[in-house]
N, CA, C and O of each residue as an XYZ file, in Angstrom:
732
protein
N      -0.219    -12.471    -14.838
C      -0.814    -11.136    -14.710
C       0.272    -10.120    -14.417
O       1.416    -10.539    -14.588
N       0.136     -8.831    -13.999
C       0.822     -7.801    -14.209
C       0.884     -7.377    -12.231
O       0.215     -7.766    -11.273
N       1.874     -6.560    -12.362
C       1.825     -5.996    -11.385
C       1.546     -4.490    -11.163
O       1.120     -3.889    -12.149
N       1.709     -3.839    -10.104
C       1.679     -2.311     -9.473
C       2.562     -2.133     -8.813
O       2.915     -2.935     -7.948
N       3.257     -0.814     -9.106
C       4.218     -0.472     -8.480
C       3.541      0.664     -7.182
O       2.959      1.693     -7.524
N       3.698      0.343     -5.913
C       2.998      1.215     -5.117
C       4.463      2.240     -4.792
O       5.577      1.749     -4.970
N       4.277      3.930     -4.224
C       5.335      4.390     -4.306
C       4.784      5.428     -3.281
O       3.602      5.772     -3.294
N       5.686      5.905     -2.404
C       5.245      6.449     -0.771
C       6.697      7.755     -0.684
O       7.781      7.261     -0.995
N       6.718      8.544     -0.486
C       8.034      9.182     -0.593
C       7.630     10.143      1.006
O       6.573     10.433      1.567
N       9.081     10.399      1.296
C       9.077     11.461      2.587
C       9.938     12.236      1.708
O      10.795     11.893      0.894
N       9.356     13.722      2.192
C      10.221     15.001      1.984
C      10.358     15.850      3.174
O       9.720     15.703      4.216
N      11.511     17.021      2.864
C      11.434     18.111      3.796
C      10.158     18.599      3.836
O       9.344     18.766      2.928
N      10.087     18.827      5.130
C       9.103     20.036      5.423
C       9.551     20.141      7.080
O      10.361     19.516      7.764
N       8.230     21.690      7.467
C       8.436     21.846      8.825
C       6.692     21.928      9.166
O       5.752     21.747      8.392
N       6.689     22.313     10.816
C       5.430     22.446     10.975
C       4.385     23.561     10.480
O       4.710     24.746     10.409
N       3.545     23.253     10.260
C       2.813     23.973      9.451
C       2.944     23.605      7.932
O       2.163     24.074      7.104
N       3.824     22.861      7.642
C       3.830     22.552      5.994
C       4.754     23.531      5.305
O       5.029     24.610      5.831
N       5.162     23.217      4.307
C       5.619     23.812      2.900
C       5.294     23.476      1.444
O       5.386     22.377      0.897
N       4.784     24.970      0.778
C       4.180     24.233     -0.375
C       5.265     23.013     -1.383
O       6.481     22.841     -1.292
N       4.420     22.440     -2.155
C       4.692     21.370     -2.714
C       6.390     21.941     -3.508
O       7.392     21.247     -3.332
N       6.439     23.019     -4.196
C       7.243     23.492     -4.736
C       8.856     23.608     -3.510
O       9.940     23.696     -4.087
N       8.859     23.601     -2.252
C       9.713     24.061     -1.449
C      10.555     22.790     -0.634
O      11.571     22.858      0.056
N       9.566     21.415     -1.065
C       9.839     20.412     -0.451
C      11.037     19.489     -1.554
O      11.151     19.580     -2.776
N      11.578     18.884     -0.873
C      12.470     17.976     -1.530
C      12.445     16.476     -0.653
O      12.288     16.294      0.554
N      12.712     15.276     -2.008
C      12.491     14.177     -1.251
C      13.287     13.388     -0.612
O      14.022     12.881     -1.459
N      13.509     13.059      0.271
C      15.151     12.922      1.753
C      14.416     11.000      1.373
O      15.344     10.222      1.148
N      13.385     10.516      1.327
C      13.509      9.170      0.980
C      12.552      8.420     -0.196
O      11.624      9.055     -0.697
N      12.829      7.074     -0.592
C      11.490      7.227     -1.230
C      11.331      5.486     -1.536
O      12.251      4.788     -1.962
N       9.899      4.983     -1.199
C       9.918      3.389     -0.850
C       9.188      2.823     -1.956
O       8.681      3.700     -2.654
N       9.012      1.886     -2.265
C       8.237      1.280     -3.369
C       7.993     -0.291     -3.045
O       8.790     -1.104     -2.578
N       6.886     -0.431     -3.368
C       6.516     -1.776     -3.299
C       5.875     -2.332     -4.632
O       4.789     -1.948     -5.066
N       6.618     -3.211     -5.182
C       5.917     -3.787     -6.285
C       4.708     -5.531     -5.953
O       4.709     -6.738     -5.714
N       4.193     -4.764     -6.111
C       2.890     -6.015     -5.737
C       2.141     -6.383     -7.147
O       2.167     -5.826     -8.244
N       1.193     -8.013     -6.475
C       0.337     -8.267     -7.344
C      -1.039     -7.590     -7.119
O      -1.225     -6.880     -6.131
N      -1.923     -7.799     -7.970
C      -3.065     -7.402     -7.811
C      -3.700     -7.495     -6.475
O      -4.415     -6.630     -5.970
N      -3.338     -8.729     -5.911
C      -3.845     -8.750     -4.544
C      -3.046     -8.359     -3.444
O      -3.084     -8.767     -2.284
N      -2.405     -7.615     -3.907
C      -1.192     -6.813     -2.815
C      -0.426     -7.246     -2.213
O       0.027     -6.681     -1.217
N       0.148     -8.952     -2.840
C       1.352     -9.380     -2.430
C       3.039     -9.115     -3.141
O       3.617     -9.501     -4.157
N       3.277     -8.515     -2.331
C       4.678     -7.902     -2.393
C       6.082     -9.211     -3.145
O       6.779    -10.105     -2.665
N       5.904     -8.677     -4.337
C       6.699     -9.480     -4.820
C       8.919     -8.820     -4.790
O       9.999     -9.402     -4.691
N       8.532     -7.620     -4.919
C       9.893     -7.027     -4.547
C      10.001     -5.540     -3.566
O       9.175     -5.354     -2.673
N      10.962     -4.664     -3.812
C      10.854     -3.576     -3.324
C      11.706     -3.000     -2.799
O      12.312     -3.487     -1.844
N      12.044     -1.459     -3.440
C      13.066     -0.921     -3.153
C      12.716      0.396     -1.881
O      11.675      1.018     -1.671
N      14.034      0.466     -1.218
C      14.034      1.941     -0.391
C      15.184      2.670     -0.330
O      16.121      1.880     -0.214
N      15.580      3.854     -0.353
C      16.730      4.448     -0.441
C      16.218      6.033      0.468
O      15.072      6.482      0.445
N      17.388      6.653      1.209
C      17.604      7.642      1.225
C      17.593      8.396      0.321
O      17.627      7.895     -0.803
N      17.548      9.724      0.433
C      17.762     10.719     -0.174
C      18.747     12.232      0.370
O      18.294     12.945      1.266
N      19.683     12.456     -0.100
C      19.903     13.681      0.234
C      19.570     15.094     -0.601
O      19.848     15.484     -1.736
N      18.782     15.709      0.614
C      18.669     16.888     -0.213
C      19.446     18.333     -0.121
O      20.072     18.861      0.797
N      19.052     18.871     -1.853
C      20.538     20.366     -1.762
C      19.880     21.813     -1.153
O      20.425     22.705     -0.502
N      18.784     21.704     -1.531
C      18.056     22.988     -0.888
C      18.113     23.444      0.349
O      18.393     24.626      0.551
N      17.905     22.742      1.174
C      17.475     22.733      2.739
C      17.867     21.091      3.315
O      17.171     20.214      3.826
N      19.608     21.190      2.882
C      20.306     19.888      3.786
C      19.725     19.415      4.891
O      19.394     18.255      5.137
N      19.583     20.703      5.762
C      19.553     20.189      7.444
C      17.510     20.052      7.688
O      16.607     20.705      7.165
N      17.491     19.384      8.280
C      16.072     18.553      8.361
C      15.136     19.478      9.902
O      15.462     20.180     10.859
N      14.598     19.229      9.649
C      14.153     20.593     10.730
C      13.514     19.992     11.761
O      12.743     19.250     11.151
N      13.287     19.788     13.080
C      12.589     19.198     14.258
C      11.563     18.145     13.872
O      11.548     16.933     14.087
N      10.558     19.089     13.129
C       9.198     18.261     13.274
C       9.430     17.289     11.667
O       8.583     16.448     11.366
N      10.170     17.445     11.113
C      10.533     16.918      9.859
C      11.118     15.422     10.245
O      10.622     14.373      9.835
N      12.279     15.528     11.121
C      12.434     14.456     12.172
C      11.870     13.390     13.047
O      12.225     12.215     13.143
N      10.777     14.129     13.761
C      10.079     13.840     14.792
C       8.732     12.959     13.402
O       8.522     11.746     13.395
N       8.368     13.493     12.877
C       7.685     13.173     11.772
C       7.570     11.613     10.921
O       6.760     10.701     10.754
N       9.092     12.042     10.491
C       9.264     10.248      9.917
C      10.663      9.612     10.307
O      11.369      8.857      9.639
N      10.910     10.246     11.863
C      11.470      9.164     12.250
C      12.463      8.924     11.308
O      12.379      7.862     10.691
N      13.736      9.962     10.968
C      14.466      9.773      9.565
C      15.389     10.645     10.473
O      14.899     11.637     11.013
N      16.738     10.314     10.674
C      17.771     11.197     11.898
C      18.417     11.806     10.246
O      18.108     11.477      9.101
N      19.334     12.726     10.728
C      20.006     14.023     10.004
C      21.291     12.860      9.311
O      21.780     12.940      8.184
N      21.573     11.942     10.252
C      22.937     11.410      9.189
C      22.612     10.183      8.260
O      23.324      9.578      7.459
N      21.509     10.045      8.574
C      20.972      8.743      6.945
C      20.318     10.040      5.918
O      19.707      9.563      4.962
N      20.336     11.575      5.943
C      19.784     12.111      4.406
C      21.514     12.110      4.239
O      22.089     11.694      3.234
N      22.121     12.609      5.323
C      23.559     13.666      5.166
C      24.805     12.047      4.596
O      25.947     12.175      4.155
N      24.276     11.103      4.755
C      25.384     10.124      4.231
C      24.722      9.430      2.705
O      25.418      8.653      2.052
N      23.226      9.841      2.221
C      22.601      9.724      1.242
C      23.466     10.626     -0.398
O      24.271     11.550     -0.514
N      22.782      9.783     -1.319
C      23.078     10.208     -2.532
C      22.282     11.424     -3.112
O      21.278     11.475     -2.401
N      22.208     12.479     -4.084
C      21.227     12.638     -4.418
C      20.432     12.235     -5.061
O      20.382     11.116     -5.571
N      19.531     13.269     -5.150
C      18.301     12.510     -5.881
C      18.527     11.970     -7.437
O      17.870     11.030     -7.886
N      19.421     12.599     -8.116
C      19.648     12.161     -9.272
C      20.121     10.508     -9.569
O      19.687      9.536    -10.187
N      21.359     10.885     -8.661
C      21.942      9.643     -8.520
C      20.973      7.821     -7.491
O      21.272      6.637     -7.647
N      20.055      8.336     -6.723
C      19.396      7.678     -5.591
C      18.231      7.057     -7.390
O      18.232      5.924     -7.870
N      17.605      8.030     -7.801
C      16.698      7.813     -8.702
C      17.258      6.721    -10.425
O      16.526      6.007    -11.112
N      18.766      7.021    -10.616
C      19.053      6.263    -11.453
C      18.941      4.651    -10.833
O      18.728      3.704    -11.590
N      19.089      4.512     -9.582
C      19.543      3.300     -8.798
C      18.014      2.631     -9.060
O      17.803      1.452     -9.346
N      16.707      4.002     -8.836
C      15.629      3.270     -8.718
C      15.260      2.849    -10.356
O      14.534      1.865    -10.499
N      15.533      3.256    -11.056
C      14.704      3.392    -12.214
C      16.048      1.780    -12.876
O      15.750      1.289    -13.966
N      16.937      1.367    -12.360
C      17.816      0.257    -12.776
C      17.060     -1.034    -12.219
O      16.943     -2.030    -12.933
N      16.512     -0.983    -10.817
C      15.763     -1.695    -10.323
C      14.503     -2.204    -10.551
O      14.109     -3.343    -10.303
N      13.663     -0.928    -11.229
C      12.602     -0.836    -11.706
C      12.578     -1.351    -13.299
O      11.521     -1.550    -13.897
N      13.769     -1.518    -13.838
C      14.165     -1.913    -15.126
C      13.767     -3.711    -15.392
O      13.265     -4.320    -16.337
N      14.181     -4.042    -14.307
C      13.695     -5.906    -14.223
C      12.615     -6.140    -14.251
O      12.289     -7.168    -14.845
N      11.616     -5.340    -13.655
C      10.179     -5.348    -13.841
C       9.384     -5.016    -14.654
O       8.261     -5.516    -14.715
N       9.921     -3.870    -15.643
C       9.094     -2.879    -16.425
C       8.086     -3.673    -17.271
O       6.927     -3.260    -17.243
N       8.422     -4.994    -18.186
C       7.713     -5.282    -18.750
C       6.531     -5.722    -18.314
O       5.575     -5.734    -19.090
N       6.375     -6.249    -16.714
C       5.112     -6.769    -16.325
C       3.864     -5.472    -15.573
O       2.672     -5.743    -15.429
N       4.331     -4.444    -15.280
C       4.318     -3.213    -14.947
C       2.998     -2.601    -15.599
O       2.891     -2.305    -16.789
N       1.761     -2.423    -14.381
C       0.153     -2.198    -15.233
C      -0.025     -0.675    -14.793
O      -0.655      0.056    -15.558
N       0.552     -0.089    -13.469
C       0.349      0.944    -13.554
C       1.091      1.442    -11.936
O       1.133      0.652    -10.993
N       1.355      2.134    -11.896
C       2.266      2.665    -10.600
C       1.283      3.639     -9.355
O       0.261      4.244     -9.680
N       1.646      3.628     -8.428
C      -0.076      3.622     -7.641
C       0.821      4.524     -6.389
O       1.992      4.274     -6.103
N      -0.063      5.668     -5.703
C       0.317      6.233     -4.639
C      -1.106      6.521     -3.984
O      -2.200      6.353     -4.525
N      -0.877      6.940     -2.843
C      -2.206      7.176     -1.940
C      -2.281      9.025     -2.283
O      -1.438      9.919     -2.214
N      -3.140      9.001     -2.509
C      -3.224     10.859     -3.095
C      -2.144     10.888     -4.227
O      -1.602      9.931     -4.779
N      -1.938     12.474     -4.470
C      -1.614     12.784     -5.439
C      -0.575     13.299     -5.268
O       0.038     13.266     -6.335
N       0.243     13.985     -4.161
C       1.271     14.781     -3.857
C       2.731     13.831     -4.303
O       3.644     14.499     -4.788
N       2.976     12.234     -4.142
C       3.656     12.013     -4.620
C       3.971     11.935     -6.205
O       5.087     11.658     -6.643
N       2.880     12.206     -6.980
C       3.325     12.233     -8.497
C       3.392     13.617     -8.664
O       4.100     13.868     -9.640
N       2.973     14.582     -8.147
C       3.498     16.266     -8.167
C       5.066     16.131     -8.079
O       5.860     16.270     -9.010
N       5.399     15.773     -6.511
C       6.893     15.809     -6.182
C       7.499     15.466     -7.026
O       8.530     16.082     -7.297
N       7.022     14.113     -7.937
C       8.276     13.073     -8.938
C       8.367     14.356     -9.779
O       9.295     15.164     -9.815
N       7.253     14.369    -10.418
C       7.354     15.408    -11.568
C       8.409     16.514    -11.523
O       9.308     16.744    -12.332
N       8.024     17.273    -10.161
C       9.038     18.465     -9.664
C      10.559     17.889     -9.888
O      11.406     18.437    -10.594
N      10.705     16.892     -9.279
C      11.763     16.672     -9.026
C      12.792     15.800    -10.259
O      13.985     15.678     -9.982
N      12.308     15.264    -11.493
C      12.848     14.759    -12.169
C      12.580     16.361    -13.328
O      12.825     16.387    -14.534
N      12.207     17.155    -12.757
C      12.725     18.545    -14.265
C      13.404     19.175    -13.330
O      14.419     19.785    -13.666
N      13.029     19.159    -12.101
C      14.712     19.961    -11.062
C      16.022     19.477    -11.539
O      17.001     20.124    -11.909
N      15.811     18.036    -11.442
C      17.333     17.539    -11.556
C      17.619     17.072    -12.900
O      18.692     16.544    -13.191
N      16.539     17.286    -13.837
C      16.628     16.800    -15.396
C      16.936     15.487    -15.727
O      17.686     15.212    -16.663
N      16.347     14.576    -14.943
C      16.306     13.376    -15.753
C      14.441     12.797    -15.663
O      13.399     13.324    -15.272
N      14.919     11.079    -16.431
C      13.733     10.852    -17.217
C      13.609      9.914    -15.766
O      14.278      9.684    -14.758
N      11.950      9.443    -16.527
C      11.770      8.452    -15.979
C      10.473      7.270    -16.785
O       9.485      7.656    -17.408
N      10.853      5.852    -16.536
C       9.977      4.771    -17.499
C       8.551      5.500    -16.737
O       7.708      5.790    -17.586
N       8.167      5.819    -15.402
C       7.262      5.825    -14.890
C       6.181      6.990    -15.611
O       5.006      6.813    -15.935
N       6.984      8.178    -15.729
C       6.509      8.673    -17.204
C       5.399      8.261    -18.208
O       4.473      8.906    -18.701
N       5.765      7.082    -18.335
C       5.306      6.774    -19.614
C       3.872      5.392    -19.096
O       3.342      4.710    -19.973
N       3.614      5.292    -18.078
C       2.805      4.229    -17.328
C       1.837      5.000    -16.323
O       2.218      5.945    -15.632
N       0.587      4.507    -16.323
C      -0.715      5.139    -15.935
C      -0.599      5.372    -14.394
O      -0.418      4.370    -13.702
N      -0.692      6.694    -13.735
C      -0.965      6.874    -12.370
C      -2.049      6.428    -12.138
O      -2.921      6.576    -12.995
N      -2.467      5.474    -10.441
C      -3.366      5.937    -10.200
C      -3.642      6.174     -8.525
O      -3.204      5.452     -7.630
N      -4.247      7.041     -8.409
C      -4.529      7.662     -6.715
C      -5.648      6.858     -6.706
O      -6.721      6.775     -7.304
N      -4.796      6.063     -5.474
C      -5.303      4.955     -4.467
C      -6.334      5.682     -3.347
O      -6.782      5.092     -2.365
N      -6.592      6.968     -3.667
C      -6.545      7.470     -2.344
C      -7.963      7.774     -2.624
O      -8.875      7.723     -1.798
N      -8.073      8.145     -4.062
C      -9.567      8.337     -4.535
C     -10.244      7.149     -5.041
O     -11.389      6.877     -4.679
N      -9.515      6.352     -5.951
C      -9.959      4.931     -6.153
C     -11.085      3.947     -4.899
O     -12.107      3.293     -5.108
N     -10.112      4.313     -3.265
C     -10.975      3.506     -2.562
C     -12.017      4.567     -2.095
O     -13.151      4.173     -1.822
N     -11.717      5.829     -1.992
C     -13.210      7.023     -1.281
C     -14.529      6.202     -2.575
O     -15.690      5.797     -2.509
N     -13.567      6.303     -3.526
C     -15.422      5.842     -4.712
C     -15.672      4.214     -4.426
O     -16.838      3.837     -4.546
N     -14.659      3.216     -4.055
C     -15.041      2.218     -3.861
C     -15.716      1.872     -2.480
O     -16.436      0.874     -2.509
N     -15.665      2.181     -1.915
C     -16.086      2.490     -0.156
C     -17.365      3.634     -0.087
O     -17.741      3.546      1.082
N     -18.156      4.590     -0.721
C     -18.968      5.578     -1.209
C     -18.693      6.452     -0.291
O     -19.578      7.185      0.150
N     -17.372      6.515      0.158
C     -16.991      7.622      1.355
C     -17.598      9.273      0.522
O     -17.688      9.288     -0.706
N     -17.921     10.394      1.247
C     -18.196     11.297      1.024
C     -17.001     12.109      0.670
O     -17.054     12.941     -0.236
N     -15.802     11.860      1.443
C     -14.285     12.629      0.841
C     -13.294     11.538      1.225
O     -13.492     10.856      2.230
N     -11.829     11.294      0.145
C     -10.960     10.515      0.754
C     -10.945     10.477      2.224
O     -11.348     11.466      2.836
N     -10.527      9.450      2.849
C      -9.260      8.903      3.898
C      -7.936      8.891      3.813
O      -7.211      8.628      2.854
N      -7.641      9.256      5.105
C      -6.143      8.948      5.122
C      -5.810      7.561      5.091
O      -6.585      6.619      5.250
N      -4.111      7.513      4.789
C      -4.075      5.934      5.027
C      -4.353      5.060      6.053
O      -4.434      3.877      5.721
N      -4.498      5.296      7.060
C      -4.376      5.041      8.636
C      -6.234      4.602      8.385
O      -6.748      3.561      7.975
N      -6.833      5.884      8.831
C      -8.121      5.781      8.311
C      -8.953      4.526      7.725
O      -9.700      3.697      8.244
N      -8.482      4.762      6.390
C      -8.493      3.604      5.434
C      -8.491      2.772      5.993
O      -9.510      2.236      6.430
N      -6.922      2.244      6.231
C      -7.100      1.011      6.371
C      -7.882      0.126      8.124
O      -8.128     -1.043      8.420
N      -7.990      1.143      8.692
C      -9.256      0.647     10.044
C     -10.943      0.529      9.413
O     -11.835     -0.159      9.908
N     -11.045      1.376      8.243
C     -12.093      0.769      7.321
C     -12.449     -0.294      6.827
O     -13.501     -0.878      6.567
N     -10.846     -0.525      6.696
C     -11.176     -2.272      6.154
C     -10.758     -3.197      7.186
O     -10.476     -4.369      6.938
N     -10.717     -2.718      8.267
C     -10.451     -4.188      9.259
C      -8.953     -4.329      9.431
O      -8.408     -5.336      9.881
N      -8.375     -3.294      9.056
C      -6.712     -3.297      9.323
C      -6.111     -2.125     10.284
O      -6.565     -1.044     10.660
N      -5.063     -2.720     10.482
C      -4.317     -1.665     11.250
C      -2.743     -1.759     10.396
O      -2.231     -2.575      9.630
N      -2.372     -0.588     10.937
C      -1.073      0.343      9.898
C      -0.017     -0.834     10.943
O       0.079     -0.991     12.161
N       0.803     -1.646      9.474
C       1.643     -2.138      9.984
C       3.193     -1.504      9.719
O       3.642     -1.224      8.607
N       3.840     -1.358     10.903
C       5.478     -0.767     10.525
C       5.348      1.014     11.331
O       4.444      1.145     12.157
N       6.049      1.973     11.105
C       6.185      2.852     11.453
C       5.697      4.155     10.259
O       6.017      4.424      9.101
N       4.847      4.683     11.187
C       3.806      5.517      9.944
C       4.954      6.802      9.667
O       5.885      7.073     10.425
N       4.710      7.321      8.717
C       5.385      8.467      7.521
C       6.840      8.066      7.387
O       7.759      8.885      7.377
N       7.013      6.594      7.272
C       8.506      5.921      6.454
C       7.955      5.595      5.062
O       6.822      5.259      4.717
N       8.844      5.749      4.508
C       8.181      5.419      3.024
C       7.814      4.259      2.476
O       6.901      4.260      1.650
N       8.518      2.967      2.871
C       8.376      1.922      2.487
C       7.352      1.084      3.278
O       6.610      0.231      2.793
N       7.426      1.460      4.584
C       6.366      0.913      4.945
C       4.359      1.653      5.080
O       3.307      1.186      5.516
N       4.705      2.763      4.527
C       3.875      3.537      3.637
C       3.202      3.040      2.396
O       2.071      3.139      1.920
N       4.158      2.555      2.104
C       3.610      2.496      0.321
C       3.254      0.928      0.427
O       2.410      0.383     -0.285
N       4.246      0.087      1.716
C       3.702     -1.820      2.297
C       1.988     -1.416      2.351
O       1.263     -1.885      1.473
N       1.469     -0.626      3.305
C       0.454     -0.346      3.746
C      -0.799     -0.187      2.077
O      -1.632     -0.874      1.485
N      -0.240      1.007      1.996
C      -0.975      1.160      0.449
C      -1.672     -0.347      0.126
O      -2.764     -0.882      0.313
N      -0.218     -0.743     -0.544
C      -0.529     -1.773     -1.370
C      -1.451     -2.864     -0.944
O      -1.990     -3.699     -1.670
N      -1.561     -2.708      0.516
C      -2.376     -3.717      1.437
C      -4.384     -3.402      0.924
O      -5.384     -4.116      0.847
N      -4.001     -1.658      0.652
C      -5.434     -1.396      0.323
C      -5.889     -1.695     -1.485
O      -6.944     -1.454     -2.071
N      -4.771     -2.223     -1.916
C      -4.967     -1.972     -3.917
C      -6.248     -3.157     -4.065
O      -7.183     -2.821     -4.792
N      -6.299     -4.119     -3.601
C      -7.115     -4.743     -4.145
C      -8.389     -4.734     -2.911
O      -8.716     -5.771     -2.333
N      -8.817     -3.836     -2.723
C     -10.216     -3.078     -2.151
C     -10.411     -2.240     -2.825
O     -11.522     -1.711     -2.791
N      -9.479     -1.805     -3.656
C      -9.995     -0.394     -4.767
C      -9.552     -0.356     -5.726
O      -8.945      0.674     -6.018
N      -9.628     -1.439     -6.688
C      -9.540     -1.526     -8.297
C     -10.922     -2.868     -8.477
O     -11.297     -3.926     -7.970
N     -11.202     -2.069     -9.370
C     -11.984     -2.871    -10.173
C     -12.274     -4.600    -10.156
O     -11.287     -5.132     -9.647
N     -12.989     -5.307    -10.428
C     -12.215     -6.800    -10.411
C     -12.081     -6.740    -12.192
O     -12.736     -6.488    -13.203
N     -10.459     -7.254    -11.633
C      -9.965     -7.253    -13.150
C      -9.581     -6.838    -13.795
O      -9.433     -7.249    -14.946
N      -9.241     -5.822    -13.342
C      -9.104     -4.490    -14.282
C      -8.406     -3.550    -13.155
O      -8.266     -3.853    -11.970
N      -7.940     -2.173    -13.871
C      -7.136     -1.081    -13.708
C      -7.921     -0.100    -13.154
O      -7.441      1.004    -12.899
């Protein structure tokens, strides 16, 4: 069978937020799982960003991400060729690439015509995990991840708004909210 690539990213921001357009992504985690959300590989990398280098209090305090792992990071161009080389061993088994909401496939988007490159992910079906389980669960509006997963009898394992163990979590919820069998 095929797998899912689950994908969790931290960006700048401060308190109160910044729109989607102002943020840049300082890390970004991935978990490639099976259908039943066992983690067969998985990458994480820093990020440094050019806009707004220096990381701001609550940006910090937030995900737990100190100023000298963005400031000794690659950019995103270069951080993203690393992912998409990694992501290259897998591609052929690859059913569809999965985030909790939608803000991380905005950011990719933003951010691979900021810095002008491609990506395989492009070309492979999103899907928001985030709405997948609100309709599988008959919730009235999504959950957060946290949320979620005390819905199903879980608790958030690892340190919440890191990316990789973000997107670990996710993937913990993929097979409560796909189909049986299917995408």
């Amino acid at each position: 069978m095929g797998h899912w690539l689950v994908i969790d990213l931290e960006a700048t921001t401060d308190d109160g937020g910044w729109p989607v357009t102002e943020m840049e992504i300082i890390e970004i985690g991935a978990s490639l799982v099976t259908r039943e959300g066992r983690e067969v590989d998985h990458f994480q990398r820093f990020v440094r960003p050019r806009r707004r280098p220096q990381l701001t209090p609550f940006c910090r305090e937030l995900t737990h991400i100190d100023q000298a792992s963005v400031d000794s990071a690659e950019p995103f161009a270069e951080v993203w060729a690393q992912f998409e080389h990694w992501l290259g061993t897998h591609q052929a088994q690859l059913q569809a690439w999965v985030s909790w909401g939608d803000y991380d496939r905005k950011q990719l988007l933003q951010e691979w015509q900021l810095h002008q490159v491609g990506s395989v992910l492009a070309q492979v079906p999103h899907i928001n995990l985030k709405q997948r389980f609100a309709k599988a669960r008959h919730l009235q509006r999504p959950a957060g991840l946290n949320s979620a997963l005390q819905l199903a009898g879980m608790h958030f394992n690892g340190q919440q708004h890191r990316a990789l163990e973000d997107a670990r979590n996710t993937a913990r919820l993929l097979p409560l909210s796909l189909p049986p069998g299917g995408a």
